[in-house]
C-alpha positions in Angstrom: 56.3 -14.4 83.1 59.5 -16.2 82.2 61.4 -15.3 78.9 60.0 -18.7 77.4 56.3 -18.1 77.7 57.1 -14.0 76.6 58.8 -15.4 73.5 55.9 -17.6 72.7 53.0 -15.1 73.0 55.0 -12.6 70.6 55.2 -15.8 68.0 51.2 -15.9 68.4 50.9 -12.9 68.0 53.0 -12.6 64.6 51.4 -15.2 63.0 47.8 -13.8 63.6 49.0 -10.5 62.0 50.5 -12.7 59.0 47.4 -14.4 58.8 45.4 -11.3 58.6 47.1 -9.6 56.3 46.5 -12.5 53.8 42.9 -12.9 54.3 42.2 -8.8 53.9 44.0 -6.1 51.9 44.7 -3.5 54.3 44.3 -0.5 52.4 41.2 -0.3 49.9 41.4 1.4 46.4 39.6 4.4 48.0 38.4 5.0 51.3 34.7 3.8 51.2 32.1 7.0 51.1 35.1 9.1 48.9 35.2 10.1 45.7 37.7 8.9 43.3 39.5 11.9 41.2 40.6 9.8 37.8 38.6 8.7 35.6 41.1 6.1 34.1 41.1 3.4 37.0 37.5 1.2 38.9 37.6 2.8 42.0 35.8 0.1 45.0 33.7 2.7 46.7 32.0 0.0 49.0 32.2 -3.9 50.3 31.2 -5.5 53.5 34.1 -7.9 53.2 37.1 -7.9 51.7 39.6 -11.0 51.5 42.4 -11.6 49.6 42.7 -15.5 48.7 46.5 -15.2 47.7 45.9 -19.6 47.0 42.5 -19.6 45.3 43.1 -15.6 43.0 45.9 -14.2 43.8 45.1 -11.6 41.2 41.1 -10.9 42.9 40.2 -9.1 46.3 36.7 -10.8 46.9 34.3 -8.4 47.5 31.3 -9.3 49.2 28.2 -7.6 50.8 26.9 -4.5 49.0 29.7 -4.2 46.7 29.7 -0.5 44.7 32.3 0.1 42.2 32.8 2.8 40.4 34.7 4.1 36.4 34.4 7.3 35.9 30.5 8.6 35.7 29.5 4.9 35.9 28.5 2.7 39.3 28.1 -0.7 39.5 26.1 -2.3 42.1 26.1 -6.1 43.3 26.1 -8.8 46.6 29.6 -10.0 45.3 32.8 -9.2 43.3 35.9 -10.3 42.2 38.0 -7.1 41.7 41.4 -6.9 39.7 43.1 -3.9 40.6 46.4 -4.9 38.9 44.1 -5.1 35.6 41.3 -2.7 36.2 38.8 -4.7 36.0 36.2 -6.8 37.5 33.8 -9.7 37.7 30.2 -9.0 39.8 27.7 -12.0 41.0 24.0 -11.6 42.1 21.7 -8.8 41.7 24.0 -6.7 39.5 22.9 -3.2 38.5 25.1 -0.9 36.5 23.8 2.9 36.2 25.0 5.5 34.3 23.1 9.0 34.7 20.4 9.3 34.4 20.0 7.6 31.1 21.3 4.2 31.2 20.3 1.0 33.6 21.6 -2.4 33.2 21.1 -5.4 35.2 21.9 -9.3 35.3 22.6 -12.2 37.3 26.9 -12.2 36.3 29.1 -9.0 34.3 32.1 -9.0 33.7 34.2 -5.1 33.3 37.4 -3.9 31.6 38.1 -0.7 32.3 41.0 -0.1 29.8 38.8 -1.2 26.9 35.5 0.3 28.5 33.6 -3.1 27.0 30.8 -4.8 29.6 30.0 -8.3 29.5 26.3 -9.6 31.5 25.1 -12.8 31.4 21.7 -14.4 32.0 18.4 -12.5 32.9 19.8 -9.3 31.1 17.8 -6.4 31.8 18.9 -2.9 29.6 16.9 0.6 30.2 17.2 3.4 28.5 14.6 6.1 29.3 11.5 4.5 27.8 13.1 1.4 26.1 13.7 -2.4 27.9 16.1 -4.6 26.1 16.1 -8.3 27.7 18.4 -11.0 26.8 20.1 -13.7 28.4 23.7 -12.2 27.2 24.8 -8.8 26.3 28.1 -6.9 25.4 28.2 -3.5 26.1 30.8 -0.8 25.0 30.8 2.5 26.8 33.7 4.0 24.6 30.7 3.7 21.7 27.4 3.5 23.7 26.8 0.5 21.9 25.4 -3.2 23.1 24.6 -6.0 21.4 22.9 -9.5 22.0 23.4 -13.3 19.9 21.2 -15.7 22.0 17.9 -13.6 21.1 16.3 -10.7 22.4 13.3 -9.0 22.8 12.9 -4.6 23.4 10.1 -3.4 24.6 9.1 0.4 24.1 5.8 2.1 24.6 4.4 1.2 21.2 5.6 -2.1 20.8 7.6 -5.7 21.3 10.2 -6.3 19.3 12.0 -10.5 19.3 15.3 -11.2 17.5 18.0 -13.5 17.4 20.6 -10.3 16.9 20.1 -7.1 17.9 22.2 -3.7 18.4 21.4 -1.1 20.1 23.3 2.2 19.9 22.1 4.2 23.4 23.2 7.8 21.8 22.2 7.6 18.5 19.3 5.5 19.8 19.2 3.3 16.7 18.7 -0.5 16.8 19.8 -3.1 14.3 17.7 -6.4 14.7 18.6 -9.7 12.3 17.0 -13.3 11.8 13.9 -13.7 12.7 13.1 -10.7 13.4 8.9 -9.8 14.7 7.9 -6.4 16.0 4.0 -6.6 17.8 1.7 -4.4 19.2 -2.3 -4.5 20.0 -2.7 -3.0 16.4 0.1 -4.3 14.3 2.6 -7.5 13.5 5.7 -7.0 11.5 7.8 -9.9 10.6 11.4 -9.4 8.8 15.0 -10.5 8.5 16.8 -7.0 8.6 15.5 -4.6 11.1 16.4 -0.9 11.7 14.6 1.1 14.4 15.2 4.1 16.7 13.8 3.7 19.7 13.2 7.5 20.2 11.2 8.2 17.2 9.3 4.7 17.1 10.0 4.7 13.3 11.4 1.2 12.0 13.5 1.4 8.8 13.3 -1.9 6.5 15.8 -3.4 4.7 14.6 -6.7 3.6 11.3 -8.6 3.3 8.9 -7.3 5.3 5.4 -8.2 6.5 3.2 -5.7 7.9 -0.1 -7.3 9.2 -3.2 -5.2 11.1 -6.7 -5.8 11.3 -7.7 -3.8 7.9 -4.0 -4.7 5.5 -1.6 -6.5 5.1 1.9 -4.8 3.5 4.3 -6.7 1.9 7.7 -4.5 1.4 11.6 -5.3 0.9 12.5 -1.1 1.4 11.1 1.6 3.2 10.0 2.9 7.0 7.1 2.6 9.3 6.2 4.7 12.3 5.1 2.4 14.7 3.5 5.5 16.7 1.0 6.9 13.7 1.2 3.3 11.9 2.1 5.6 8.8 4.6 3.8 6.3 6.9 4.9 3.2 7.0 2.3 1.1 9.8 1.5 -1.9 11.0 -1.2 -4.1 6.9 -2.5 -5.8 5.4 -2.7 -2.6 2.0 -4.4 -2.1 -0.8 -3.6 0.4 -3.4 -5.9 0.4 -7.1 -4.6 2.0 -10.4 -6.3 2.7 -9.3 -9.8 3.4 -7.0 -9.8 0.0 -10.1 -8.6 -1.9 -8.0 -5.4 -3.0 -4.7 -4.6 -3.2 -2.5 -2.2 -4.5 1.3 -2.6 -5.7 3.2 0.2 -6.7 6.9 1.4 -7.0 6.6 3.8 -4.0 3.3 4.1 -1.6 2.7 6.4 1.2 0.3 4.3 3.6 -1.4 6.3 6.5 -3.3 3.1 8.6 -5.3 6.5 11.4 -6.2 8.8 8.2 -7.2 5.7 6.4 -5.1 7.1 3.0 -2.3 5.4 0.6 -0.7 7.6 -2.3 1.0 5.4 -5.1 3.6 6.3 -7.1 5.3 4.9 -10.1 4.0 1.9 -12.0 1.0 1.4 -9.3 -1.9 -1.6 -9.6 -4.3 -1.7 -8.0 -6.7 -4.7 -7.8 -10.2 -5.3 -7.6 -10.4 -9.1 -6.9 -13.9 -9.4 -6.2 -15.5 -7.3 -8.9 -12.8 -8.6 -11.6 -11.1 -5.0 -12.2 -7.4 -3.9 -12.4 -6.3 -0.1 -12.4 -3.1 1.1 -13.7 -1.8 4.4 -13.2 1.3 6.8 -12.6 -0.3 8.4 -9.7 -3.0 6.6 -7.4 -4.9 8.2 -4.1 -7.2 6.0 -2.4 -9.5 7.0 0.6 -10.4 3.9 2.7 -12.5 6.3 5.0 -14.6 7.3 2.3 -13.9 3.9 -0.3 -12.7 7.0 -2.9 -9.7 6.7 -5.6 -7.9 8.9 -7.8 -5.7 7.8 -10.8 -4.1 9.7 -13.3 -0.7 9.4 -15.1 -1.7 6.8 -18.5 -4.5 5.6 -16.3 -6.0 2.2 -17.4 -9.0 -0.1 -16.1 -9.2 -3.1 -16.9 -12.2 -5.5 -16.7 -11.7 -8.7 -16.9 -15.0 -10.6 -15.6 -16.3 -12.2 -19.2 -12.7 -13.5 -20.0 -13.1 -11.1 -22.7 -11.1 -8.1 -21.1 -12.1 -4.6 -21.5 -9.5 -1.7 -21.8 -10.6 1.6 -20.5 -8.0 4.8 -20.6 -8.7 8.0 -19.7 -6.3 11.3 -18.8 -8.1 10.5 -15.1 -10.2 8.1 -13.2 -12.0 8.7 -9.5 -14.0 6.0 -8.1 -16.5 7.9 -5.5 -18.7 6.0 -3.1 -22.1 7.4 -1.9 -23.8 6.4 1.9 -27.1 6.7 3.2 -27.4 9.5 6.3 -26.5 7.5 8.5 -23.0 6.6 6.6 -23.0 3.4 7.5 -24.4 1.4 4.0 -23.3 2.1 0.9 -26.2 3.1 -1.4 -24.0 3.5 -4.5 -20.2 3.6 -6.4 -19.4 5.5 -9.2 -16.1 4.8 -11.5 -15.4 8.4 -13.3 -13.5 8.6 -16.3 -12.4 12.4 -17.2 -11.2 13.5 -20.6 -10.2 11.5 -23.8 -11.5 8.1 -22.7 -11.2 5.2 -25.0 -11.8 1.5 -24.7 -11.2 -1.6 -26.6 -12.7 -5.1 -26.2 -12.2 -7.5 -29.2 -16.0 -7.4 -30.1 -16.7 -3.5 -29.4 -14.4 -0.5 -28.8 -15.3 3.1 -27.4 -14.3 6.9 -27.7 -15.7 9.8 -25.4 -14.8 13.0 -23.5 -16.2 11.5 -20.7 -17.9 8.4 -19.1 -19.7 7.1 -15.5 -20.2 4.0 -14.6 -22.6 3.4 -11.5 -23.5 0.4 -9.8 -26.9 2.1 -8.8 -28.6 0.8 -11.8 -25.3 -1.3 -13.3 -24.9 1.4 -16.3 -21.8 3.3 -18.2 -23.0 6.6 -19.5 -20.7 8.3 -22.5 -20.6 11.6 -22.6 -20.0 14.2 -25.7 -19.4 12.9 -28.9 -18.9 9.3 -27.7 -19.1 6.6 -30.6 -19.2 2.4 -30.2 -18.2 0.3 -32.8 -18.6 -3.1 -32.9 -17.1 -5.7 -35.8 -18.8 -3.5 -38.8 -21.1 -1.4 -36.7 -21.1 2.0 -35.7 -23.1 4.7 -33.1 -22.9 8.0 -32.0 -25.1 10.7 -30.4 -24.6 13.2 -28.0 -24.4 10.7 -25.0 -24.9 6.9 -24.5 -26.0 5.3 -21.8 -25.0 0.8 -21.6 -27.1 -0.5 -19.1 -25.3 -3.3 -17.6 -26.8 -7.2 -17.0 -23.9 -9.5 -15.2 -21.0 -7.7 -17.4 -22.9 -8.1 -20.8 -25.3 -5.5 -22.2 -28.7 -5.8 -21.6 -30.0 -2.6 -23.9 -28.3 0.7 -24.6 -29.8 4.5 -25.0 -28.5 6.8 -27.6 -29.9 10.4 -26.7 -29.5 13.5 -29.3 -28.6 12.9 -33.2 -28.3 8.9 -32.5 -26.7 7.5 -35.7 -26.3 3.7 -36.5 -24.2 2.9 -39.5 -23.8 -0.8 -40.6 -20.6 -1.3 -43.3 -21.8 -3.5 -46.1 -18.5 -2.3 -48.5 -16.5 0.8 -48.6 -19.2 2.6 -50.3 -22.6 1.0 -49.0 -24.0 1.4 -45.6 -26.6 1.0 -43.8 -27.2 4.0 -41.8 -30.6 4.6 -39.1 -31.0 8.3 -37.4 -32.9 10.2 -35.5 -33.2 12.0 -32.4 -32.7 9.2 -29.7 -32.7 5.3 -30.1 -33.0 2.2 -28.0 -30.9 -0.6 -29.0 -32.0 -3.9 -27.2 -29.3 -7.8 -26.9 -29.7 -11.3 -26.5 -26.7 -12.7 -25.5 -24.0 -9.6 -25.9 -25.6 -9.5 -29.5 -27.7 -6.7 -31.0 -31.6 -8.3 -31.1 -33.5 -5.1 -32.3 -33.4 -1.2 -32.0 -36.1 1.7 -31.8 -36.0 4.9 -33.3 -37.9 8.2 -32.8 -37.8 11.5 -33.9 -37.3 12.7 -37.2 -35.9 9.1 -38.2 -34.1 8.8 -41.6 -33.1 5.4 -42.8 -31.0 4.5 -45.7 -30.8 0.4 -45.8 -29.9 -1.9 -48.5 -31.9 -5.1 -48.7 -29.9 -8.5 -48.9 -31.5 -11.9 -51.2 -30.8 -15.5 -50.7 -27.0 -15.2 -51.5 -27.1 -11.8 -49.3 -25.9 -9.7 -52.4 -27.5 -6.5 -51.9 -31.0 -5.7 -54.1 -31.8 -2.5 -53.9 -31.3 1.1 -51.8 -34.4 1.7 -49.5 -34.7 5.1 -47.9 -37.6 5.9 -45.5 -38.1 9.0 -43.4 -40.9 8.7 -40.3 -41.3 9.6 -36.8 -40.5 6.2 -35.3 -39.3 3.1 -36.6 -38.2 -0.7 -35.5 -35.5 -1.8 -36.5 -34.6 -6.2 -36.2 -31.4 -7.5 -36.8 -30.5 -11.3 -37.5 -26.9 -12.7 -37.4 -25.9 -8.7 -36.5 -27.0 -7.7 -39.2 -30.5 -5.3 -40.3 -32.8 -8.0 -41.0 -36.5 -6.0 -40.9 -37.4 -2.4 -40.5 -41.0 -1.8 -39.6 -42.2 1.6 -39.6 -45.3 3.0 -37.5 -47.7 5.7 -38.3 -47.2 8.3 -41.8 -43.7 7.8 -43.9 -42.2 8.2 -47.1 -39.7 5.8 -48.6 -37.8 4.8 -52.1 -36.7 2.2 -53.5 -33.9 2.0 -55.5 -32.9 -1.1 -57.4 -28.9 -1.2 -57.5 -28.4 0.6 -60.7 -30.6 3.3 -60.3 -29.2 4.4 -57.3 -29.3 8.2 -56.5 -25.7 8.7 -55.2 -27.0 11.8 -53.4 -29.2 9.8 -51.5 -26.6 6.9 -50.0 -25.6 9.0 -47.0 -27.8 10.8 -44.5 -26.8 14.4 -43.7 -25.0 13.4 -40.6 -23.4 10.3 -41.9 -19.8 9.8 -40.6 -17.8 6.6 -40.6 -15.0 6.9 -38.1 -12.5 4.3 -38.9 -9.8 6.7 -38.4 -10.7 7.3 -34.4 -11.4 3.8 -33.6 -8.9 1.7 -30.9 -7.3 -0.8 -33.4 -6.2 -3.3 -29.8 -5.3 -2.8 -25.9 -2.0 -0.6 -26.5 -3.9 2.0 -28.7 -6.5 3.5 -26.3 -3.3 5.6 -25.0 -3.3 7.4 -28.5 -6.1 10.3 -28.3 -7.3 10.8 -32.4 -9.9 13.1 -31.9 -12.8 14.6 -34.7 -12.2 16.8 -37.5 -14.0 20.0 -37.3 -16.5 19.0 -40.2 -16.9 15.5 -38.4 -18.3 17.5 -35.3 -22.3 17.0 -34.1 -24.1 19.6 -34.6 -24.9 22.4 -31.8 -28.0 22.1 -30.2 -29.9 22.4 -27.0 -29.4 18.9 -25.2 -25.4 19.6 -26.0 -24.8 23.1 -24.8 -24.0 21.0 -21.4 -23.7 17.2 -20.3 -23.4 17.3 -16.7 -21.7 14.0 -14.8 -24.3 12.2 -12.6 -24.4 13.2 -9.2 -25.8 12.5 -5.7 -26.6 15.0 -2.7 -23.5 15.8 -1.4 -24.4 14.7 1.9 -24.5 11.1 1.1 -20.5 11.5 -0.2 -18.9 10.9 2.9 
């Protein structure tokens, strides 16, 4: 071979190794199948090709064919890379899949990694897996230094319990606290929560909020601005006058704190609670409320108040505590009937009649509020007590009313005349709210004082008899007729025995009577000698009950 053609060949030759060492970097990071020793640099652990476009990035090895890359305990996994050595960092295309431990998975269609600052950077079809949490997004920053990502383009995680959609969302992977804003809507088979401001750990599936919140399921809807729900047992603590609406909006209950319970069925209020009876026209106020859906039961206490409001007309009823039971046939699937309780100190006002009594019922078995000891009802210049009362009830307006043991009916004509009916029990009957005519039985004793033309009074008429009726015109006593044997006086106005105006058990009690709405809260009770008399009927009251079995 002449020195010519030698010289040439060795030329080829040289330029082929040129070429080749531009095209592929001879010496890879690490040796593919090793393991790099420090943790500061991105070690390439794998790449079917390797070429070095010195023209196109002369910064980037191209990396393609099952690309592995590895920082410290994390690996990263695609069909293509562009690696910077010089600056420790990397771009990967095409099936990317980052895994750390056992704990953390992330995937997406492009990332971009700094090793010096640690921060990840994925773009489009963003998948994130933490144990039993998927966050998916179409682009996603990710800091290892803090465990923390978060998205801007919207997001949606998914847990076990439910789906949560936002426009912004962090996600802290140790702490395993989320931070969701705008338009934020949390779903599951059982529940749809809609806020602004959403904080939620994705371990403990409770969701802290921050803002206005909505809380919709099949039985309530909650309306909250403060508080935490645990998405697992759909139990809720509630702050800020929080409102949980039940029954399609036919009750509701608002209160400064509640602790709802959706699987027990249960809500405790705190604070200045409400809670609202839509349907039947009624408002409760209390310091403390407890509410049973699975039994329709309540609890108030803490200046409890009830308000009815159906006549326009509202009634004000305090007492120390309310419960409202419900009662159910065996099967426990009707309710047969409800019972509002009112326990200790109860008094009511109502611009045409007020009420006190240690006790009172009000059942919608038969539609009637029963008083029990000592209660008294006055109404404009009317007055009665016994040993218990019973209203029976006709569309919210009384339809008759049954005074049992030492009834007494006192009528104020002046400061020193009444007109007082007693006996041992009395039916009082209405026409239109208004008191149409009233019998008496049992050892009656009447003292009434006769009106003429100008109704100036006439005369002083006392009667005692075993039963008497009693008819009233304009409210007032119009007629008394009296059946079977009696005994009566007359007493023209200046002959009036003075010893004779007032029946033995006469009492006007002015003093005790609720003077407007604010006033039922002030107990004045009886004076010792205002007290009724012992006897047999009053040794003991008992509240109306029901077989215990039908109280579910």
């Amino acid at each position: 071979m002449s020195r010519i053609r030698l010289i040439s060949l060795f030329c080829i030759i040289l330029c082929m190794a040129s070429a080749h060492a531009q095209d592929v970097d001879a010496v890879p990071a690490v040796q593919a199948g090793t393991e790099p020793v420090d943790t500061d640099y991105v070690y390439l652990l794998n790449a079917d090709l390797i070429r070095y476009e010195e023209y196109v990035n002369p910064d980037a090895q191209r990396l393609m064919g099952n690309v592995v890359l590895r920082h410290d305990s994390m690996y990263l996994y695609c069909d293509s890379a562009l690696f910077y050595k010089e600056r420790n960092s990397f771009d990967a295309y095409h099936n990317v899949r980052v895994e750390q431990g056992d704990t953390l998975f992330l995937y997406g269609d492009s990332l971009f990694y700094d090793g010096n600052t640690r921060l990840l950077r994925v773009k489009d079809n963003v998948r994130l897996e933490n144990r039993t949490m998927i966050l998916l997004t179409d682009r996603l920053n990710y800091d290892r230094n803090t465990g923390l990502g978060w998205f801007f383009d919207g997001g949606s995680l998914l847990d076990e319990e439910s789906t949560l959609i936002s426009e912004y969302g962090q996600l802290d992977t140790n702490t395993k606290m989320s931070v969701f804003m705008d338009g934020v809507s949390m779903e599951s088979p059982d529940y749809t929560l809609t806020t602004d401001t959403l904080h939620y750990n994705t371990d403990t599936h409770i969701a802290f909020l921050n803002s206005p919140a909505t809380i919709v399921n099949e039985d309530n809807v909650i309306n909250t601005s403060h508080g935490r729900f645990n998405t697992e047992s759909k139990s809720a603590v509630l702050l800020d006058r929080s409102v949980v609406d039940q029954n399609s909006g036919e009750n509701r209950m608002t209160g400064d704190s509640i602790i709802y319970d959706r699987d027990l069925g249960r809500m405790e209020g705190f604070g200045d609670v409400i809670i609202n009876n839509y349907k039947d026209k009624i408002d409760v106020h209390g310091e403390y409320v407890y509410y049973n859906q699975e039994n329709d039961s309540a609890v108030v206490t803490g200046k409890a108040l009830l308000i009815e409001y159906s006549t326009g007309d509202s009634l004000f009823v305090h007492a120390d505590t309310f419960r409202l039971v419900t009662f159910y046939n065996e099967a426990g699937d009707t309710v047969i009937e409800r019972q509002m309780r009112g326990f200790n100190k109860v008094r009511a006002f109502r611009t045409d009649m007020q009420m006190v009594a240690d006790s009172m019922v009000f059942t919608t078995a038969d539609s009637s509020l029963t008083l029990f000891r000592d209660p008294i009802v006055w109404s404009e210049d009317q007055q009665v007590l016994g040993e218990k009362i019973i209203f029976y009830m006709n569309d919210s307006t009384i339809d008759w009313a049954h005074v049992i043991g030492q009834a007494l009916f006192v009528q104020m004509n002046d400061t020193v005349h009444y007109n007082q009916i007693g006996g041992r029990e009395m039916k009082a009957y209405f026409k239109n709210g208004d008191i149409d005519k009233a019998d008496v039985e049992g050892n009656v004793q009447a003292v009434f004082y006769p009106l003429d033309g100008d109704s100036a009074m006439i005369g002083m008429n006392t009667t005692e008899a075993s039963f008497l009726t009693v008819y009233f015109k304009m409210r007032a006593v119009n007629q008394i007729v009296v059946y079977n044997h009696s005994n009566g006086v007359m007493y023209p106005m200046e002959k009036i025995d003075e010893k004779k105006m007032y029946l033995p058990n006469f009492q006007w009690l002015e003093r005790i009577r609720p003077i407007d709405a604010e006033d039922v809260f002030y107990w004045r009770g009886k004076r010792v000698e205002e007290q009724l008399k012992k006897s047999n009927s009053t040794k003991e009251v008992p509240l109306p009950s029901l077989d215990r079995r039908r109280n579910r």
